[in-house]
C-alpha positions as CSV (number, residue, x, y, z in Angstrom):
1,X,52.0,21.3,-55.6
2,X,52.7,18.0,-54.4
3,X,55.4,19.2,-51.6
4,X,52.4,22.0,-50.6
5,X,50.0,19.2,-50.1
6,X,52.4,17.2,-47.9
7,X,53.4,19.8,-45.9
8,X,50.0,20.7,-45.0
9,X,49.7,17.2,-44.2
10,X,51.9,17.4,-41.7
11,X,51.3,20.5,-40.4
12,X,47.7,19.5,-39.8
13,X,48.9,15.8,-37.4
14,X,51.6,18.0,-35.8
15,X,48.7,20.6,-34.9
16,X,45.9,18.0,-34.3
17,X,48.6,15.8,-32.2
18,X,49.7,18.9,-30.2
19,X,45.7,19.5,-30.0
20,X,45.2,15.9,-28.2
21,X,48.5,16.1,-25.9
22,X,46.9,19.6,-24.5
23,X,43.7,18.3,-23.8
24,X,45.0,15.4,-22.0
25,X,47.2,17.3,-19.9
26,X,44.5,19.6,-18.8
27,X,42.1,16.3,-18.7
28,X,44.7,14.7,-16.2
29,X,45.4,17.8,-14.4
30,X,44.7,17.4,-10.5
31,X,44.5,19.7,-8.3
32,X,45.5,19.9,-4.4
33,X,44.0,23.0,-3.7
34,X,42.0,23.0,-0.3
35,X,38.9,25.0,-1.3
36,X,38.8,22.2,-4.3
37,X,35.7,19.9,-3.1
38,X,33.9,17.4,-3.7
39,X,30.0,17.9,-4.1
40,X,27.9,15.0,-2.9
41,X,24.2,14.2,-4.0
42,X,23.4,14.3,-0.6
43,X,24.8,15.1,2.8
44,X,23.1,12.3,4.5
45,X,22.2,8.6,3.3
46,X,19.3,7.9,5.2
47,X,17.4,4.2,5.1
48,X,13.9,3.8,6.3
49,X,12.9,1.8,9.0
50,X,14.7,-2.2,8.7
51,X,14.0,-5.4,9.8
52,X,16.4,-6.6,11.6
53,X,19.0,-9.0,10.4
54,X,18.1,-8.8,6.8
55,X,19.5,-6.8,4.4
56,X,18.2,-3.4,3.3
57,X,18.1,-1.9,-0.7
58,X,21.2,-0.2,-1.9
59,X,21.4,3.4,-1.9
60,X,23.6,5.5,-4.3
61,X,25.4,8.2,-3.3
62,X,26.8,10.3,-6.6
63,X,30.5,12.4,-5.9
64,X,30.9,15.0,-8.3
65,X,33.9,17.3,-9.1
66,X,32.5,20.4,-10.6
67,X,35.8,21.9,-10.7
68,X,38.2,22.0,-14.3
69,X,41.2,19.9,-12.5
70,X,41.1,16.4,-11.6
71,X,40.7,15.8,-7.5
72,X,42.5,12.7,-5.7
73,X,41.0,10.7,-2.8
74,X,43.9,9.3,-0.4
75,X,41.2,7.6,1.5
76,X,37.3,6.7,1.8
77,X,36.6,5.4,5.4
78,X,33.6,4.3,7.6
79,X,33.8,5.9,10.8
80,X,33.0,3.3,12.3
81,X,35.6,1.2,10.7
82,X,34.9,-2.7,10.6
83,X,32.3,-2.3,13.7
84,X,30.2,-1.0,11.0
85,X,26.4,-2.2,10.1
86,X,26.8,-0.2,6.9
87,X,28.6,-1.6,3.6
88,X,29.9,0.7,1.3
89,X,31.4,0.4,-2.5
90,X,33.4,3.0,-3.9
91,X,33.2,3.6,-7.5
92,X,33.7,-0.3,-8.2
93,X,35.9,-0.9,-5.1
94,X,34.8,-2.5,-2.1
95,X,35.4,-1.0,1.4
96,X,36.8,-4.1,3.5
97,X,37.3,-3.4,6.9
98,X,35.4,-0.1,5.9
99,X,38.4,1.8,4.3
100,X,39.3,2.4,0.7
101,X,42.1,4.1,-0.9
102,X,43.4,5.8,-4.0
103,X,40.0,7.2,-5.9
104,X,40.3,9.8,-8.4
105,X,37.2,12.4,-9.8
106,X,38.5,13.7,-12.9
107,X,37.1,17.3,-13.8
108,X,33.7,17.7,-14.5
109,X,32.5,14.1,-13.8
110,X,32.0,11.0,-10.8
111,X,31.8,8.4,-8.9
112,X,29.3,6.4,-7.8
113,X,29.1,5.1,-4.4
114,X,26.7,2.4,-3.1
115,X,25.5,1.7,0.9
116,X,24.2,-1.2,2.2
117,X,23.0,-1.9,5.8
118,X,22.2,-5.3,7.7
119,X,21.5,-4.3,11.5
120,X,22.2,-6.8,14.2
121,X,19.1,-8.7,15.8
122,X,18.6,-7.2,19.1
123,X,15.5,-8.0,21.7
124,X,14.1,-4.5,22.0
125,X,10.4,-3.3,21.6
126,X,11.4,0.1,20.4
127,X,12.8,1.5,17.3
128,X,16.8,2.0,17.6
129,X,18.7,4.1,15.4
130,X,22.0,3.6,13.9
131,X,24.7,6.3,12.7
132,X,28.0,6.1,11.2
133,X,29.9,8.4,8.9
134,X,31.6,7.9,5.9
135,X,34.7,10.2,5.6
136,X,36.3,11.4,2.5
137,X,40.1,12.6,2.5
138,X,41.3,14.6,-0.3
139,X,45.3,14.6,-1.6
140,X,45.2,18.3,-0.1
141,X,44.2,17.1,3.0
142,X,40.4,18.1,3.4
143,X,38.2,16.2,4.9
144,X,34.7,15.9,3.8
145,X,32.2,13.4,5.5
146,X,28.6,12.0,4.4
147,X,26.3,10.7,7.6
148,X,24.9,7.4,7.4
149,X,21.4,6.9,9.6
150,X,18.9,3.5,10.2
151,X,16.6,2.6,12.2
152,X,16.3,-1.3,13.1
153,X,12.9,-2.4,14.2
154,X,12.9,-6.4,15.9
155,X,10.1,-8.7,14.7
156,X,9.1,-12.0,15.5
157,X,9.1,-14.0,12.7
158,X,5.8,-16.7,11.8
159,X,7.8,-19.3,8.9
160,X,5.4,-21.6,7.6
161,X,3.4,-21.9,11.0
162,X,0.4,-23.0,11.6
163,X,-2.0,-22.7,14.2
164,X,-3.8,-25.5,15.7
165,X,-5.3,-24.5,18.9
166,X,-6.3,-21.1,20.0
167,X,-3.4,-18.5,20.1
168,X,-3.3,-14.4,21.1
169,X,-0.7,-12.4,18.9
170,X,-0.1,-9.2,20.6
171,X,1.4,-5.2,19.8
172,X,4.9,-6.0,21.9
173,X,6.7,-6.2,18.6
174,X,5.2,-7.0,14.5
175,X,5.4,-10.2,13.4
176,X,6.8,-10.9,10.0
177,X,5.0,-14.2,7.8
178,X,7.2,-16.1,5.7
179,X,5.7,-19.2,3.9
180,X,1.9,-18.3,4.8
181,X,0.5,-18.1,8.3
182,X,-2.6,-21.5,8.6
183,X,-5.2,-21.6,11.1
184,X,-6.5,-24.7,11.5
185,X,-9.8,-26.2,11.4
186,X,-11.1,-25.7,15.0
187,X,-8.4,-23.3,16.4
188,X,-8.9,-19.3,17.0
189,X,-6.7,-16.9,16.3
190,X,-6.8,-13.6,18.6
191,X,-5.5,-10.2,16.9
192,X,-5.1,-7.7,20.0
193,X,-5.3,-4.3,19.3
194,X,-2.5,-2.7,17.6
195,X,-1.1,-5.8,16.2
196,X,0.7,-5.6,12.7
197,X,1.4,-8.6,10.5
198,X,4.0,-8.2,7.5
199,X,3.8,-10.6,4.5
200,X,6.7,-11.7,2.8
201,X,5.9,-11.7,-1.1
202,X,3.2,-14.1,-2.1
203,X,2.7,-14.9,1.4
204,X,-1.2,-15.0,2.6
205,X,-3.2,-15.4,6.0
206,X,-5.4,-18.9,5.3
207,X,-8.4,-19.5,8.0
208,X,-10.0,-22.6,8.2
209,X,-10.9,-22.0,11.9
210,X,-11.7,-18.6,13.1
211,X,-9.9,-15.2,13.2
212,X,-10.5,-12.3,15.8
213,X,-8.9,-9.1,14.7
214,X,-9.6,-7.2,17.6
215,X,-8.9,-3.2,16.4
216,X,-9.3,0.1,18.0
217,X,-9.3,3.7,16.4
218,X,-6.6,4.2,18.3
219,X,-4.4,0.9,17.5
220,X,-5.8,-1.1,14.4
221,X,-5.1,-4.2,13.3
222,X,-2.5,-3.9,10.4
223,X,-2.1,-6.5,7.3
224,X,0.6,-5.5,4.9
225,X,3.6,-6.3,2.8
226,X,7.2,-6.7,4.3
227,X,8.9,-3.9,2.7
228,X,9.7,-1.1,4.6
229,X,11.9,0.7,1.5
230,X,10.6,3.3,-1.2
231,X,10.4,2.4,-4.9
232,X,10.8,6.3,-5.2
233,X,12.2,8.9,-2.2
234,X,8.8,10.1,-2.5
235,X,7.0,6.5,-2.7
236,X,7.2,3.8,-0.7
237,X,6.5,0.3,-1.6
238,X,3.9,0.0,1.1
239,X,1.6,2.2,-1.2
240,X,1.8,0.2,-3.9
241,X,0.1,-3.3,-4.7
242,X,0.8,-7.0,-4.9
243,X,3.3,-6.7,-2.0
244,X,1.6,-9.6,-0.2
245,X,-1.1,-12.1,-0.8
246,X,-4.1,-11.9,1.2
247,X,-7.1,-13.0,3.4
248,X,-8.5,-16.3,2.4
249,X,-11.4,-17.6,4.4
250,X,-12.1,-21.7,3.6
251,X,-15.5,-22.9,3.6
252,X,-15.2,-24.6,7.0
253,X,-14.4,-21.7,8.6
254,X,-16.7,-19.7,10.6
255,X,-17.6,-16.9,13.3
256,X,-15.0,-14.4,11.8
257,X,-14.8,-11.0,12.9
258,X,-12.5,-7.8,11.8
259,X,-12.8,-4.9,13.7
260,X,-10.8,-1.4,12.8
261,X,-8.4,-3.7,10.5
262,X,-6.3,-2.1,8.0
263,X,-5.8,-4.4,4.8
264,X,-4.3,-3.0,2.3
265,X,-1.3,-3.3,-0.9
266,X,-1.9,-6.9,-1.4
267,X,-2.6,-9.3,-4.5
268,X,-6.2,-9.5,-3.1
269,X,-7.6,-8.5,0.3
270,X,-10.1,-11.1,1.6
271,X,-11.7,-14.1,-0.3
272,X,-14.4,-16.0,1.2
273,X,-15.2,-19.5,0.1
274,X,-18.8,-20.8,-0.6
275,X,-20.6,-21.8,2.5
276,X,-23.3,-23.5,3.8
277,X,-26.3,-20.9,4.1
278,X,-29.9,-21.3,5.7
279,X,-32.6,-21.5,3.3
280,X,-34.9,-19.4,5.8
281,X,-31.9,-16.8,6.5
282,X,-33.5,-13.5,6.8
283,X,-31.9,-10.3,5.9
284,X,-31.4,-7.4,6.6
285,X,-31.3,-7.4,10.6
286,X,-34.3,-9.0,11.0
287,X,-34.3,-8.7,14.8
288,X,-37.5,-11.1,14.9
289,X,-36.5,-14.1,12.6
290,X,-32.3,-13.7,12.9
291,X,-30.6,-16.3,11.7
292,X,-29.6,-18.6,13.8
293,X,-26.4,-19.4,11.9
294,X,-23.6,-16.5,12.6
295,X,-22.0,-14.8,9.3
296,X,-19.1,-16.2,8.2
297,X,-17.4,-12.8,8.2
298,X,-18.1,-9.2,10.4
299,X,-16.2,-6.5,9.3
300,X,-16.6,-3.1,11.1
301,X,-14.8,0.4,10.7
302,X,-12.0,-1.5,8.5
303,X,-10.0,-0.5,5.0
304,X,-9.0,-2.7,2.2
305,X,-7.0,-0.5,0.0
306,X,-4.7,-0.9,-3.0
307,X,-5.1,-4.1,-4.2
308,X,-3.6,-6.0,-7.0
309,X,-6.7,-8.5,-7.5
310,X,-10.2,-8.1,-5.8
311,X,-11.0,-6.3,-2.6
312,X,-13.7,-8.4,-1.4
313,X,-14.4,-11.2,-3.4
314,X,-17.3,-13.6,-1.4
315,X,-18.8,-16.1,-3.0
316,X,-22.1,-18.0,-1.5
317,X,-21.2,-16.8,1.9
318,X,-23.0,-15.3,4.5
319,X,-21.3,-11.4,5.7
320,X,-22.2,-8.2,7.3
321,X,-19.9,-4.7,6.1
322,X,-20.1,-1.7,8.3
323,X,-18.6,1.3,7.9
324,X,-15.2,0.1,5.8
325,X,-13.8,1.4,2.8
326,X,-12.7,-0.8,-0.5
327,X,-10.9,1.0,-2.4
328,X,-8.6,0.8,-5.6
329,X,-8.6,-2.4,-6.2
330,X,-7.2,-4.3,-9.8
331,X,-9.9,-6.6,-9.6
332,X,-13.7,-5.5,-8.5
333,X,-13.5,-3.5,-5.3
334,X,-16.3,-5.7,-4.3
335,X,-17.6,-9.1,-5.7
336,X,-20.5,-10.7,-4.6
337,X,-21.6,-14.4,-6.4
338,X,-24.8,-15.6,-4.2
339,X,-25.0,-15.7,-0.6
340,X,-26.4,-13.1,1.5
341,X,-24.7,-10.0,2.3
342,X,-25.5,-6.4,3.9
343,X,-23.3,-3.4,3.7
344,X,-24.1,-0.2,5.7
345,X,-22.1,3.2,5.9
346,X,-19.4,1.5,3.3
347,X,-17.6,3.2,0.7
348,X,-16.7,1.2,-2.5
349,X,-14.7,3.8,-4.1
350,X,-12.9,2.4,-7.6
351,X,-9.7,4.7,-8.6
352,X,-7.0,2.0,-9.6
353,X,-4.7,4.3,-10.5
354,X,-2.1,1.2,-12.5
355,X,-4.5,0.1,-15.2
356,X,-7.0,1.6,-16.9
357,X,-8.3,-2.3,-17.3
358,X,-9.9,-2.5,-13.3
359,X,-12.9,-3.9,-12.5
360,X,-16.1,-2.2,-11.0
361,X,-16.4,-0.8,-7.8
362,X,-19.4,-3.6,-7.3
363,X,-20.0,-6.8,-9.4
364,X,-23.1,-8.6,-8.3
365,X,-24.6,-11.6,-9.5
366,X,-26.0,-15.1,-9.0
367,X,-23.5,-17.2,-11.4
368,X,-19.8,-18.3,-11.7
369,X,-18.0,-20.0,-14.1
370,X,-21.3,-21.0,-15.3
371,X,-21.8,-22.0,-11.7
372,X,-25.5,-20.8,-10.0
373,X,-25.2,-19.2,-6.5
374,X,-27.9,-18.8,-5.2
375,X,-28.7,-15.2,-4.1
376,X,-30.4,-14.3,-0.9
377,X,-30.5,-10.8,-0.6
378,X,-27.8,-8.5,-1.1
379,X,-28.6,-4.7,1.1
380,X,-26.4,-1.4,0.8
381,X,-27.7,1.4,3.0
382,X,-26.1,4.7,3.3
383,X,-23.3,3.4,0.9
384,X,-20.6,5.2,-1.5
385,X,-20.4,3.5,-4.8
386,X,-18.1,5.1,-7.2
387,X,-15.1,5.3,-9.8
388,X,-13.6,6.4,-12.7
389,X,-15.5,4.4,-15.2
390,X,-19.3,5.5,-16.4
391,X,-20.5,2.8,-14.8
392,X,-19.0,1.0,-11.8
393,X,-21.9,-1.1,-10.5
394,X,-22.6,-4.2,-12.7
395,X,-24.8,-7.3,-12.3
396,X,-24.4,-11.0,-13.5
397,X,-27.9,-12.4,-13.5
398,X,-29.4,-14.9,-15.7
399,X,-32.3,-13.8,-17.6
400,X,-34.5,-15.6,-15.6
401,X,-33.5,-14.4,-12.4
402,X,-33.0,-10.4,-12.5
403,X,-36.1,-9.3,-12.3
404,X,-36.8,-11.2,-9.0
405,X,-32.9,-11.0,-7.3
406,X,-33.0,-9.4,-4.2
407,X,-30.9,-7.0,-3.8
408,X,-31.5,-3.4,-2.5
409,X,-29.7,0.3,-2.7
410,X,-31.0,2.7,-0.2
411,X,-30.0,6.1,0.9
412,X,-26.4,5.7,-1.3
413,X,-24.4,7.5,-3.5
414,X,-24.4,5.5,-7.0
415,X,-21.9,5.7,-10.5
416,X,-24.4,3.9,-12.6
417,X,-27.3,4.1,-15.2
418,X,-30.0,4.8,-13.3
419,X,-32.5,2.3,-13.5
420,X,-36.3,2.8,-14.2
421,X,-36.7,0.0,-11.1
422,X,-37.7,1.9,-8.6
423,X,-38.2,-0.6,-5.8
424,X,-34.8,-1.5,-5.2
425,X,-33.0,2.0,-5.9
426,X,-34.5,3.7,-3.2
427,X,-33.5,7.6,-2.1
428,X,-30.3,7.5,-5.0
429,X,-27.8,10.1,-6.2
430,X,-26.5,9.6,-9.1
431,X,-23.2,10.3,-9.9
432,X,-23.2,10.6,-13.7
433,X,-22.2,13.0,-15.9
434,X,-24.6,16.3,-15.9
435,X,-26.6,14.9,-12.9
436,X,-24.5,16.6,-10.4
437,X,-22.4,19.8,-9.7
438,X,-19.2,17.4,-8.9
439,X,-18.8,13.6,-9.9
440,X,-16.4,10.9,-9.3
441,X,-12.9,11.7,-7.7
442,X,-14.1,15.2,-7.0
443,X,-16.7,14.5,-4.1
444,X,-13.6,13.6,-1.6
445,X,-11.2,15.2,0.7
446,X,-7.7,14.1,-0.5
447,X,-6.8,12.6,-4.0
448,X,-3.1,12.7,-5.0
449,X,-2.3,10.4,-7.7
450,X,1.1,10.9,-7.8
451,X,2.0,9.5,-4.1
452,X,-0.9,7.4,-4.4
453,X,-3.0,9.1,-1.1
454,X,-6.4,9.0,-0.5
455,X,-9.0,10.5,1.9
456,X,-12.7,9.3,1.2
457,X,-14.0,11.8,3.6
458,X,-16.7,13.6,1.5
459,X,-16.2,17.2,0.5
460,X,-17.8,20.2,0.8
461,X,-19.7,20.5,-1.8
462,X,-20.3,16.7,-2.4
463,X,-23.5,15.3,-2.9
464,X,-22.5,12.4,-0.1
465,X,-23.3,15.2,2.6
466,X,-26.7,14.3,4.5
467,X,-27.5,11.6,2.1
468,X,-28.2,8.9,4.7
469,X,-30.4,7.5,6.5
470,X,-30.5,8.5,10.2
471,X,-32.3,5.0,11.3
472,X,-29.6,3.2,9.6
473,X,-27.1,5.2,11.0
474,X,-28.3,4.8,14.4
475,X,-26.7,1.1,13.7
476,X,-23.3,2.5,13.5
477,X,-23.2,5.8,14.7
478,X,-19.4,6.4,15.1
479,X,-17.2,6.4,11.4
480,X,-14.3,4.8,11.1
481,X,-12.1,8.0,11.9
482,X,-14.4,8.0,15.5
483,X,-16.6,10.2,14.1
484,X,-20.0,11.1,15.2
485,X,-22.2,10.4,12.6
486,X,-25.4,11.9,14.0
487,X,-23.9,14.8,15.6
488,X,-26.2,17.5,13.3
489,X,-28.9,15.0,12.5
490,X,-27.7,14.2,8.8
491,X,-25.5,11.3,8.5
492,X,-23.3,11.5,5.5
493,X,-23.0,8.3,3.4
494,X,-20.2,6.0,3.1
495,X,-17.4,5.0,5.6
496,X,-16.8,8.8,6.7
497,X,-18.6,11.8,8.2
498,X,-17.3,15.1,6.8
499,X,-14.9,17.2,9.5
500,X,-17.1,20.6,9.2
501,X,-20.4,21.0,9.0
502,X,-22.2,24.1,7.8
């Protein structure tokens, strides 16, 4: 019984040992076959736009063999060779001078190759594109190749500058803000139209003189991050928040003005510090008694649009809003603290899609940090005021103050309780629960949360069509997409007129 047991045993590591030495010859098997192939990921590597003369994200490139034999590569090459922008790493191995040799695919599994791309610093105001290959020669012989594209975009580059007399930054090329761009108490700074300004991470625009950001329809001014890459192929970074810092407006600075501006994927969009206000200031557009004092901040046709703090955040300041959108915003889209403010045609529209802990779409109130700020009057005509909470329009009053606050909601489109004061919610849709046909997200053109785009262009069947007033309108008749407001008669609310009418 003994000598049956220990032949078995034997029997059983000869078999199992005859089992392992099979497998691993048909494990290291290769193959020189020419209709053996590899099967890339992709056939072309392609980087977004680039800075010039900084370095771009890596981008993997996966080589599979699919077949049941191993496949040897003689030799990985760039094209190009060593006059190559592109860096490349095979499967752990550097490419210097741009060639590699000796990589092996067993069956069934892969490599991983990474590309990298620094283009040169040229002195062009156009895009240029860049191409090289990267060629893969199998031990049979075949050659397979992978394309390599970029585009290089020149900049001029603002480090830690700051402006101390009065300056024009034009559309020849974007500029590109490292270590915050100042202007100085005193000093203008001139936006022409079509100018872009990217803002390295953390870095903000800080105005203690004045700023002029002249925009058309055609060419707006442009505030955004510095990354031109994609978090995901189908999401770039540029649609996603806290990619910059933001516009911050001091309390000596003064005569501001933003026209067709787009703001947007910053840690906040503009703050505006307490300022001094006149005590008879006079609002809204009160053509008779007008202030004599200019607003600290004019903002017309503009966007402010994923934002990783506040959209607006102005505090004790004196400002006038036409036609502009705030929009998903971390913080309130929209937060006023005293002063005296009058928004016409704007929509405030509150769909952070990153937290389900955002602010309101408005926060109004005469109080901060246990601070009173004095409120003179705070208008909305003709406004959009919505978001995915019940209630996105809140107010911070003491108990003494409420009932008297002036503040006013005409003609407007509100997500709120409604009130039983009917003196300062004048002409009001509601956009509650049961009180319309559509609510919330559903009154607008274009909302895809999963690329994170957005058309506030009322639908259809909103309740936004024709809610306006026609002598507000008459203020601003043209929308911020150049549309004519008045064209049937009935204005729609917010920032945009509908496409069709009926």
């Amino acid at each position: 019984m003994k000598r049956l047991i220990l032949f078995l045993s034997h029997f059983l590591i000869l078999s199992f040992s005859h089992f392992l030495i099979t497998s691993c010859d048909d494990y290291d098997s290769w193959t020189t076959n020419p209709s053996a192939v590899l099967s890339m990921s992709q056939d072309t590597v392609a980087f977004d736009t680039i800075i010039t003369g900084l370095g771009s994200t890596t981008k993997t490139l996966v080589v599979r063999n699919r077949g049941d034999k191993g496949l040897r590569i003689q030799r990985v090459a760039l094209q190009e060779g060593n006059n190559s922008h592109f860096r490349v790493n095979v499967d752990g191995q550097y490419l210097y001078g741009g060639v590699g040799e000796d990589f092996e695919v067993r069956r069934k599994d892969s490599i991983y190759v990474r590309v990298e791309v620094t283009l040169p610093i040229g002195d062009s105001d156009e895009i240029n594109d860049y191409e090289d290959q990267l060629l893969f020669t199998l031990e049979s012989g075949t050659l397979q190749r992978v394309y390599l594209t970029a585009s290089a975009m020149d900049v001029i580059v603002l480090r830690a500058e700051t402006i101390t007399e009065d300056r024009t930054l034009d559309a020849t090329r974007p500029y590109v803000v490292y270590d915050s761009l100042v202007v100085a108490h005193g000093a203008t700074l001139t936006l022409a139209e079509g100018t872009t300004l990217m803002f390295h991470d953390g870095t903000s625009l800080l105005v203690r003189g004045s700023l002029q950001a002249n925009g058309t329809l055609e060419h707006p001014v442009t505030f955004r991050g510095d990354r031109t890459d994609r978090m995901f192929p189908y999401l770039p970074y540029d649609n996603t928040p806290n990619r910059w810092g933001g516009i911050h407006f001091f309390a000596e600075s003064h005569d501001n003005r933003l026209t067709q501006c787009d703001i947007h994927s910053g840690d906040y969009g503009i703050i505006c510090d307490s300022t001094d206000i006149d005590n008879d200031i006079l609002l809204p557009w009160d053509d008779e008694h007008r202030n004599t004092t200019p607003p600290l901040l004019v903002m017309e046709n503009c966007i402010v649009h994923n934002i990783g703090g506040p959209g607006l955040d102005f505090t004790h300041c004196y400002t006038q809003v036409t036609g502009t959108q705030i929009s998903n915003t971390f913080g309130h889209c929209v937060s006023l603290r005293g002063g005296a403010h009058t928004f016409l045609h704007c929509t405030l529209a509150q769909f952070y899609p990153f937290s389900a802990n955002r602010g309101d779409a408005l926060s109004l109130g005469d109080f901060e940090d246990d601070i009173y700020r004095h409120l003179f009057g705070a208008y909305f005509y003709n406004c959009v005021i919505t978001g995915y909470a019940d209630d996105v329009v809140m107010g911070h009053f003491t108990d003494n103050t409420v009932s008297e606050a002036p503040f006013l909601f005409q003609n407007s489109l509100l997500r709120t309780v409604n009130p039983s004061d009917k003196l300062r919610f004048l002409s009001i849709k509601y956009d509650v629960p049961d009180s319309l046909d559509i609510t919330s997200k559903d009154h607008f053109t274009l909302f895809d949360t999963h690329a994170f785009l957005y058309d506030f262009t009322p639908d259809s069947l909103s309740a936004i069509r024709g809610l306006a007033d026609a002598e507000f309108t008459k203020r601003c008749p043209i929308d911020r997409l150049g549309r004519n407001r008045l064209s049937d008669g009935h204005p729609d609310a917010g920032a945009y007129e509908a496409q069709f009418k009926e």
